[in-house]
KEKEZA-426945 format. One record per atom (N, C-alpha, C): residue in one letter; z, x, y; atom name. Coordinates in steps of 0.1 Angstrom, whole numbers. Layout:
N
{"A",{Z,X,Y},"CA"};
...
END
This chain:
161
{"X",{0,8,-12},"N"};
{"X",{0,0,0},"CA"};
{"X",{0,9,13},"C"};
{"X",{7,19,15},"N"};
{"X",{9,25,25},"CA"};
{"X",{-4,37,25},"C"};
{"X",{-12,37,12},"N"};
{"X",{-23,44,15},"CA"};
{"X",{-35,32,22},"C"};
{"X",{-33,20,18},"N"};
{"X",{-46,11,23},"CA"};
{"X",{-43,12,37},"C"};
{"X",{-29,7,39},"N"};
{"X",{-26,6,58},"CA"};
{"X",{-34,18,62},"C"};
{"X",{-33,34,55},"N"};
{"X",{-36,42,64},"CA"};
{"X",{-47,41,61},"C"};
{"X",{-59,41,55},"N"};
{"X",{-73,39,53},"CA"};
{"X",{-76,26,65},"C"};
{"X",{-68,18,65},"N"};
{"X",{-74,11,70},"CA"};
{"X",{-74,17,87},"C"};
{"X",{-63,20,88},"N"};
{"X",{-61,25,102},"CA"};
{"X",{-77,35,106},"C"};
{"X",{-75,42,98},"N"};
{"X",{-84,53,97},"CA"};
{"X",{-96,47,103},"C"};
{"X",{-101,34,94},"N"};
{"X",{-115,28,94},"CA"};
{"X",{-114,24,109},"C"};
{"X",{-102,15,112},"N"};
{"X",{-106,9,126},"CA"};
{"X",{-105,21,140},"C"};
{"X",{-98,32,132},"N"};
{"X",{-101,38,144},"CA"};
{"X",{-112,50,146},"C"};
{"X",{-126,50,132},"N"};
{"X",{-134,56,136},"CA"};
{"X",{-145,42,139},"C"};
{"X",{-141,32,141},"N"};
{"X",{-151,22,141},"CA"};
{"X",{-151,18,161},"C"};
{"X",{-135,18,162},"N"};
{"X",{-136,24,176},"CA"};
{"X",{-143,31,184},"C"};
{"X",{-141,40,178},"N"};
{"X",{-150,56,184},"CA"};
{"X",{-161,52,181},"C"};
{"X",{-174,44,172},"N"};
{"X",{-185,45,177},"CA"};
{"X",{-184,37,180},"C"};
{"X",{-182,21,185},"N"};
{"X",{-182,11,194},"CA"};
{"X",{-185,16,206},"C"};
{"X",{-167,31,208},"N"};
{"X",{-172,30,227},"CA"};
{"X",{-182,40,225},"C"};
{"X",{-186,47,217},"N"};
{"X",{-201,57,224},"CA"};
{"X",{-210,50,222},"C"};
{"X",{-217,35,219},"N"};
{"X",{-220,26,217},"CA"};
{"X",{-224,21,232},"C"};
{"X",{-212,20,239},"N"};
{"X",{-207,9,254},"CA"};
{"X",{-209,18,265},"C"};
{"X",{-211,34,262},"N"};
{"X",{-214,46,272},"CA"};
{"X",{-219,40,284},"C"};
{"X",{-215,38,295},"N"};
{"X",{-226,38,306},"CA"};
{"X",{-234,47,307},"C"};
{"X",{-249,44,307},"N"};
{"X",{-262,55,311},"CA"};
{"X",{-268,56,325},"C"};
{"X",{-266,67,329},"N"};
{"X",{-272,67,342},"CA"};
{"X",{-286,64,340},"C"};
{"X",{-293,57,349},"N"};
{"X",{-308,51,353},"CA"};
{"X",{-315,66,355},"C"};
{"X",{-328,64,355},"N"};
{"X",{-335,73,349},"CA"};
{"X",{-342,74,366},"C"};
{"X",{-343,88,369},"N"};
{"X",{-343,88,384},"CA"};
{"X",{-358,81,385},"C"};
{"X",{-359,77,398},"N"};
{"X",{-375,70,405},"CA"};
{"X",{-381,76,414},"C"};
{"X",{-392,82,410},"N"};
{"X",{-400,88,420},"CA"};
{"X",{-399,84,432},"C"};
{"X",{-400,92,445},"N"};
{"X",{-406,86,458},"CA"};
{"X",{-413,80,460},"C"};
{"X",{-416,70,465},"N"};
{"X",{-427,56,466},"CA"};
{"X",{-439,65,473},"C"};
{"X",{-450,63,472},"N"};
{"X",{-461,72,476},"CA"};
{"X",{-471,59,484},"C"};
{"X",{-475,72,494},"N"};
{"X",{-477,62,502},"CA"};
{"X",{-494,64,497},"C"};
{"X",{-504,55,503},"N"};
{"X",{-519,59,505},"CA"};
{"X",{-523,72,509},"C"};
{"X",{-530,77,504},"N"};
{"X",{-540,90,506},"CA"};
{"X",{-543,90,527},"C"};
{"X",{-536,98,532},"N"};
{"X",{-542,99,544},"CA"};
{"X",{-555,104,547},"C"};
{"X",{-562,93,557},"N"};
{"X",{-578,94,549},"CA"};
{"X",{-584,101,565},"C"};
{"X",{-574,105,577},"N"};
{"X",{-579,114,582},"CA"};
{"X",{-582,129,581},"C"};
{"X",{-598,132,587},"N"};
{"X",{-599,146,589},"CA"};
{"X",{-595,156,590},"C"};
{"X",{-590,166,582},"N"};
{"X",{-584,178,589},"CA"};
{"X",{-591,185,595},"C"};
{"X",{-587,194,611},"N"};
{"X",{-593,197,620},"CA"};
{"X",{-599,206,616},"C"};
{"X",{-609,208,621},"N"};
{"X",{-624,216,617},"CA"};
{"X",{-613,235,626},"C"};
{"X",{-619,248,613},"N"};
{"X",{-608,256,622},"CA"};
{"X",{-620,260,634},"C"};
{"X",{-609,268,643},"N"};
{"X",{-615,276,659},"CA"};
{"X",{-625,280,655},"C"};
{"X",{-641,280,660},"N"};
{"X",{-650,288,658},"CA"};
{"X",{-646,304,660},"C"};
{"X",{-649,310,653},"N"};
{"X",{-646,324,658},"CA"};
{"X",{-657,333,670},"C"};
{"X",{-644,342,676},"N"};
{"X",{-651,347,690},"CA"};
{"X",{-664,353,683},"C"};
{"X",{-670,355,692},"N"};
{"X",{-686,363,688},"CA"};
{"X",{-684,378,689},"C"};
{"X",{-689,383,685},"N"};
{"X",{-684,398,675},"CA"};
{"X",{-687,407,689},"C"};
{"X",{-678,416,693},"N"};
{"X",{-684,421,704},"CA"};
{"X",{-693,434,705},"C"};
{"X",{-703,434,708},"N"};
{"X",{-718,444,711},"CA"};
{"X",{-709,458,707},"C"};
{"X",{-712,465,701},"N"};
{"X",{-706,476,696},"CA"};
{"X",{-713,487,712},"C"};
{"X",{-706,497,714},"N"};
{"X",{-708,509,724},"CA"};
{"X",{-724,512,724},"C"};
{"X",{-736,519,733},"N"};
{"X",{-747,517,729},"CA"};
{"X",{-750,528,741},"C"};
{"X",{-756,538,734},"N"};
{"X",{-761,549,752},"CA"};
{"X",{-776,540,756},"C"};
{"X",{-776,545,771},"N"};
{"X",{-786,532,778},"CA"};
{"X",{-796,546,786},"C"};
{"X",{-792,559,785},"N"};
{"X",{-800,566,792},"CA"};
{"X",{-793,580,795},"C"};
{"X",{-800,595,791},"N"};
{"X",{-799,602,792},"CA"};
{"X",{-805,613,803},"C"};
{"X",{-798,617,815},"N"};
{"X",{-811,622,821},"CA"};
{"X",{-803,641,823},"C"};
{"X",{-811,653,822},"N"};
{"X",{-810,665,827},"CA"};
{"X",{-811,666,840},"C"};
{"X",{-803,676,845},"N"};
{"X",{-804,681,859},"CA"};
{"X",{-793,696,858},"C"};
{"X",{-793,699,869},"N"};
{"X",{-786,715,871},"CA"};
{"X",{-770,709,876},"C"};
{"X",{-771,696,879},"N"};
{"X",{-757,694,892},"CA"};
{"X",{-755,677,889},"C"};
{"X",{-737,676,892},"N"};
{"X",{-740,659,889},"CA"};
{"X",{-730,656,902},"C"};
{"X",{-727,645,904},"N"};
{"X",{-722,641,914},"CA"};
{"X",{-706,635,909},"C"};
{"X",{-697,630,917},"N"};
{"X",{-684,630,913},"CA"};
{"X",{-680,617,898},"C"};
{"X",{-690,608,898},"N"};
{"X",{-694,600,889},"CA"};
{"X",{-698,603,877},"C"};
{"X",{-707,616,873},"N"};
{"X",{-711,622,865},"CA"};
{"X",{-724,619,864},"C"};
{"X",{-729,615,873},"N"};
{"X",{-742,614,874},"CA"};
{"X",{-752,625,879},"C"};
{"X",{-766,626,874},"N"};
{"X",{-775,638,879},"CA"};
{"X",{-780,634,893},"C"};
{"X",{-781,642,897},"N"};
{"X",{-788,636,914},"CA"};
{"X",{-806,638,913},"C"};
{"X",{-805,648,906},"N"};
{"X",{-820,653,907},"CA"};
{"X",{-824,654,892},"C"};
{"X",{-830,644,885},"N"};
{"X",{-835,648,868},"CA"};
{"X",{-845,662,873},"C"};
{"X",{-842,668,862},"N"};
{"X",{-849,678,857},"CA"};
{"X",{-854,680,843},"C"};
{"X",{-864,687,843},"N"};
{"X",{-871,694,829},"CA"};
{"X",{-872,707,824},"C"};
{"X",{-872,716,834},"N"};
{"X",{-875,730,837},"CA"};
{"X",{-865,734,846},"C"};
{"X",{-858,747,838},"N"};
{"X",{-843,747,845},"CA"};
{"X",{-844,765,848},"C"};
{"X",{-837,773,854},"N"};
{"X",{-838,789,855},"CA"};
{"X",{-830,794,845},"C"};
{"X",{-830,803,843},"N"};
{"X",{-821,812,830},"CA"};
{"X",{-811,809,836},"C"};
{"X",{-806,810,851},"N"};
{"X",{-790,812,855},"CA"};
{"X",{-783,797,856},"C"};
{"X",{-787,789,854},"N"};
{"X",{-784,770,859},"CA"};
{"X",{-775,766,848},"C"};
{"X",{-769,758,852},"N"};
{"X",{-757,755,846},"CA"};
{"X",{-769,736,842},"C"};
{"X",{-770,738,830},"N"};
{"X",{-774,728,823},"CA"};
{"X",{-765,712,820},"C"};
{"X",{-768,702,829},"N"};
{"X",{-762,694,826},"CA"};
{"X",{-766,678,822},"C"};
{"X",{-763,675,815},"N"};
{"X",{-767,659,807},"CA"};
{"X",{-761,648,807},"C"};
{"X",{-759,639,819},"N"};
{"X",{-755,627,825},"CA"};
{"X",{-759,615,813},"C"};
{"X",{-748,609,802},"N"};
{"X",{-752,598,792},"CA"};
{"X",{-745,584,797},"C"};
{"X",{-752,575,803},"N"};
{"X",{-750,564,803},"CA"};
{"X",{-751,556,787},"C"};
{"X",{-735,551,788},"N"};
{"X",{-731,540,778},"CA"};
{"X",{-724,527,783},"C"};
{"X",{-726,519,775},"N"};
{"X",{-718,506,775},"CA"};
{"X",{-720,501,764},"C"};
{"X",{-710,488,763},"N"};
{"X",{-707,481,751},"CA"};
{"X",{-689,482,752},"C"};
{"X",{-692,474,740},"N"};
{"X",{-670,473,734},"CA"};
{"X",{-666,486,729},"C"};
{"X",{-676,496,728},"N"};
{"X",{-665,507,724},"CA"};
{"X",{-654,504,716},"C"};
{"X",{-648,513,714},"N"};
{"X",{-652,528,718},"CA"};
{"X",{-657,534,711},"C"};
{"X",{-662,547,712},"N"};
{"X",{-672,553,706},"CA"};
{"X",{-669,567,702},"C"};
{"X",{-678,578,699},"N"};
{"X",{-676,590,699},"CA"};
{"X",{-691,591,703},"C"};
{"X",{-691,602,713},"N"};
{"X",{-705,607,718},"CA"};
{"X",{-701,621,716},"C"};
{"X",{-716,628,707},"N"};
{"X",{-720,639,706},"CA"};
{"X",{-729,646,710},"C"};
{"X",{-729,658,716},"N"};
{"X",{-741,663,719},"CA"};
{"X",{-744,679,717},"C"};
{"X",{-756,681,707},"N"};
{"X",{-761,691,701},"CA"};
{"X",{-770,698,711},"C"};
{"X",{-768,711,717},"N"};
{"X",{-781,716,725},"CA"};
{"X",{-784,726,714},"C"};
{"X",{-799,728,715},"N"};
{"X",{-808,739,702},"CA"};
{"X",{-814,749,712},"C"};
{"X",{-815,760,711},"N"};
{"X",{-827,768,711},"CA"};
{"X",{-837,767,702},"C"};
{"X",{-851,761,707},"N"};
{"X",{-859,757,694},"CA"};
{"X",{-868,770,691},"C"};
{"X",{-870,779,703},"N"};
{"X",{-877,792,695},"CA"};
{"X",{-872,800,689},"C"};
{"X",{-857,799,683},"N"};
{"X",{-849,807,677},"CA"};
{"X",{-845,795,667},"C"};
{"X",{-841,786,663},"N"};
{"X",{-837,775,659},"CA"};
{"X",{-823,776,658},"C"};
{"X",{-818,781,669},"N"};
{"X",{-800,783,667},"CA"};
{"X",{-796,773,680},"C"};
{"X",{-783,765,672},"N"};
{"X",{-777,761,679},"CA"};
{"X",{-767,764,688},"C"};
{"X",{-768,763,702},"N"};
{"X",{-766,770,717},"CA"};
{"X",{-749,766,716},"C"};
{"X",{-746,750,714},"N"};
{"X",{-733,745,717},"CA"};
{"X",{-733,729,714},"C"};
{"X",{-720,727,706},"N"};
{"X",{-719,709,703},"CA"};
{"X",{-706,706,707},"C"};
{"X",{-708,696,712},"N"};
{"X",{-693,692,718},"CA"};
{"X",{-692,678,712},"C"};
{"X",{-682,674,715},"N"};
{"X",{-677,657,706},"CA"};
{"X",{-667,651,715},"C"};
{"X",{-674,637,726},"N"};
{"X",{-663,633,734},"CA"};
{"X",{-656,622,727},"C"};
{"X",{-650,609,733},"N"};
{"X",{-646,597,729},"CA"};
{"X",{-650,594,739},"C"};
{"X",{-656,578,736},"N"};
{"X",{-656,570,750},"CA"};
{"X",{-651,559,751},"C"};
{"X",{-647,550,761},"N"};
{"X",{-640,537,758},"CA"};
{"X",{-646,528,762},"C"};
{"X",{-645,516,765},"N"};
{"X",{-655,502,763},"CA"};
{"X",{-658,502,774},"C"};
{"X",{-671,493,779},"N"};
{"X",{-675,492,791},"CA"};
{"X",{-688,505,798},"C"};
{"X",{-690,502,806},"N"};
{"X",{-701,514,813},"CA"};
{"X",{-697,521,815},"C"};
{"X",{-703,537,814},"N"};
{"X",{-694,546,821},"CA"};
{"X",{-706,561,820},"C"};
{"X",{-699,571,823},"N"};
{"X",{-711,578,825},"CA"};
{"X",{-703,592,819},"C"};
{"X",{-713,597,809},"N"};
{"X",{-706,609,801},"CA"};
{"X",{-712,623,807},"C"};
{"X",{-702,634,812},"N"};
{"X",{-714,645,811},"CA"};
{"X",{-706,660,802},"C"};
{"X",{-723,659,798},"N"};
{"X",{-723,675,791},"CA"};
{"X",{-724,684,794},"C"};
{"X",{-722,699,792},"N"};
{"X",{-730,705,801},"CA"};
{"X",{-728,718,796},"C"};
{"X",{-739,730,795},"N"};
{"X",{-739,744,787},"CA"};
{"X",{-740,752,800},"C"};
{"X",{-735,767,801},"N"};
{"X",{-739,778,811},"CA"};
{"X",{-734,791,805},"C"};
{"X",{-744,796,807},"N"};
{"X",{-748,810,805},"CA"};
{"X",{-748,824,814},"C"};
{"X",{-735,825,819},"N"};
{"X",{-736,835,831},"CA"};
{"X",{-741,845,831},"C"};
{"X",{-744,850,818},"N"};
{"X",{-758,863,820},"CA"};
{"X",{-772,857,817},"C"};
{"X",{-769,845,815},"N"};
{"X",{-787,838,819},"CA"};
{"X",{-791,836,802},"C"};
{"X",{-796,820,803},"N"};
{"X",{-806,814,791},"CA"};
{"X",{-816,823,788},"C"};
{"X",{-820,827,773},"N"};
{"X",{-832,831,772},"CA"};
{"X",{-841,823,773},"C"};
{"X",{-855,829,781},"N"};
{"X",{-861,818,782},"CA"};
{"X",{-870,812,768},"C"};
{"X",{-876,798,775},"N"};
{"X",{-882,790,762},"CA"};
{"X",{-875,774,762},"C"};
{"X",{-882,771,750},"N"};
{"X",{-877,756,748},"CA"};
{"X",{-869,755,741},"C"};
{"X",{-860,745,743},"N"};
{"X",{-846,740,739},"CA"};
{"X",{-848,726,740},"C"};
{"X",{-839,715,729},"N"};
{"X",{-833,702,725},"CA"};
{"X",{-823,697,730},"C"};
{"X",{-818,687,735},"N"};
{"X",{-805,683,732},"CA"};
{"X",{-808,668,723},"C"};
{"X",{-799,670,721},"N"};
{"X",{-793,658,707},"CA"};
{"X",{-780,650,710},"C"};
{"X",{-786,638,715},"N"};
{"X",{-774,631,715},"CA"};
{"X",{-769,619,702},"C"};
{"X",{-756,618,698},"N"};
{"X",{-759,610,688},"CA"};
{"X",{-742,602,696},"C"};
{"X",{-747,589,690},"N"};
{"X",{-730,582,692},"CA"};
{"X",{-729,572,675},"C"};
{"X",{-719,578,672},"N"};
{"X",{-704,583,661},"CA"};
{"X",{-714,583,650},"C"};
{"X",{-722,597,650},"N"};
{"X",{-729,603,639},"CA"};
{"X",{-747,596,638},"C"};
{"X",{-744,589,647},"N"};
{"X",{-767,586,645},"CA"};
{"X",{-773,587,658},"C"};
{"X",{-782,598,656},"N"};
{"X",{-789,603,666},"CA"};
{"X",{-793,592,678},"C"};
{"X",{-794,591,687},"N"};
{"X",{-796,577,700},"CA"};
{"X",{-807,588,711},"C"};
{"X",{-807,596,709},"N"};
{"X",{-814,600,722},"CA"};
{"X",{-816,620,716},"C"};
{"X",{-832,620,720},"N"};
{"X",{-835,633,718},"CA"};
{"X",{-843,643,730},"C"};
{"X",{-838,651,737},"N"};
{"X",{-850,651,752},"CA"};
{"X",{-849,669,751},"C"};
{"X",{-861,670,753},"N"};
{"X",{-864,684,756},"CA"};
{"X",{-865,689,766},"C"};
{"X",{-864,702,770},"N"};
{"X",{-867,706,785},"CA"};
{"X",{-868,725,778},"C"};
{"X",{-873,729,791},"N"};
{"X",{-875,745,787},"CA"};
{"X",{-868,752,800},"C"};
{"X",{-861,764,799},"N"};
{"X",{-859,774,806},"CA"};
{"X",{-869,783,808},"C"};
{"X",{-871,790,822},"N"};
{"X",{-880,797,825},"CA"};
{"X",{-876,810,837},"C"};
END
């Protein structure tokens, strides 16, 4: 008898235990955000982009003996004396900046006299070159070579005499 009470105890109180996990309250199962219609305006077309600006560009090389506070030649020349101080006024512009080079030759010797390498910066502006020889140019013909940032732009000859 005192074994049935306990069996029985036993039964009602694992029958308990699944009743209440049985009666568990369940949390609701979460709900998406209500969604609204597809917004059916345009997105803004983007900024056209600025226009690429004109890269640096030489516009004119001229020789003379003498330049003025500008760097400009006053007098082009072609034919210069063994004692003249040789000089080459390069007009550039553009966005820059640039590198301007200039190669003078002796062309009846094929040796190069002197190369220099400026920078230039955006806008117009006026470059000068210039070679001298205080015991005097051999005479003959000679090159210069201008190039801006490594391709040749301008090639002009002249001769000493």
């Amino acid at each position: 008898m005192i074994r049935t009470r306990l069996s029985q105890a036993l039964l009602v109180a694992a029958l308990g235990t699944v009743a209440l996990a049985g009666c568990r309250k369940e949390e609701p199962a979460a709900v998406p955000p209500a969604t609204t219609p597809a917004d059916t305006t345009p997105a803004p077309a983007p900024a056209p982009a600025p226009p690429a600006a004109a890269p640096a560009s030489v516009g004119s090389v001229t020789l003379g003996n003498a330049i003025d506070a500008n760097n400009r030649v006053g007098t082009p020349m072609s034919t210069f004396s063994t004692g003249d101080t040789i000089h080459a006024s390069v007009a550039t512009d553009g966005a820059g900046p640039g590198r301007l080079t200039a190669k003078w030759t002796h062309l009846d010797s094929s040796q190069t006299v002197a190369e220099e390498t400026k920078d230039i910066a955006a806008g117009p502006q006026m470059t000068d070159f210039h070679i001298s020889k205080p015991d005097g140019w051999p005479t003959g013909k000679y090159r210069l070579e201008v190039s801006l940032d490594g391709a040749v732009v301008n090639t002009s000859e002249f001769d000493v005499q």
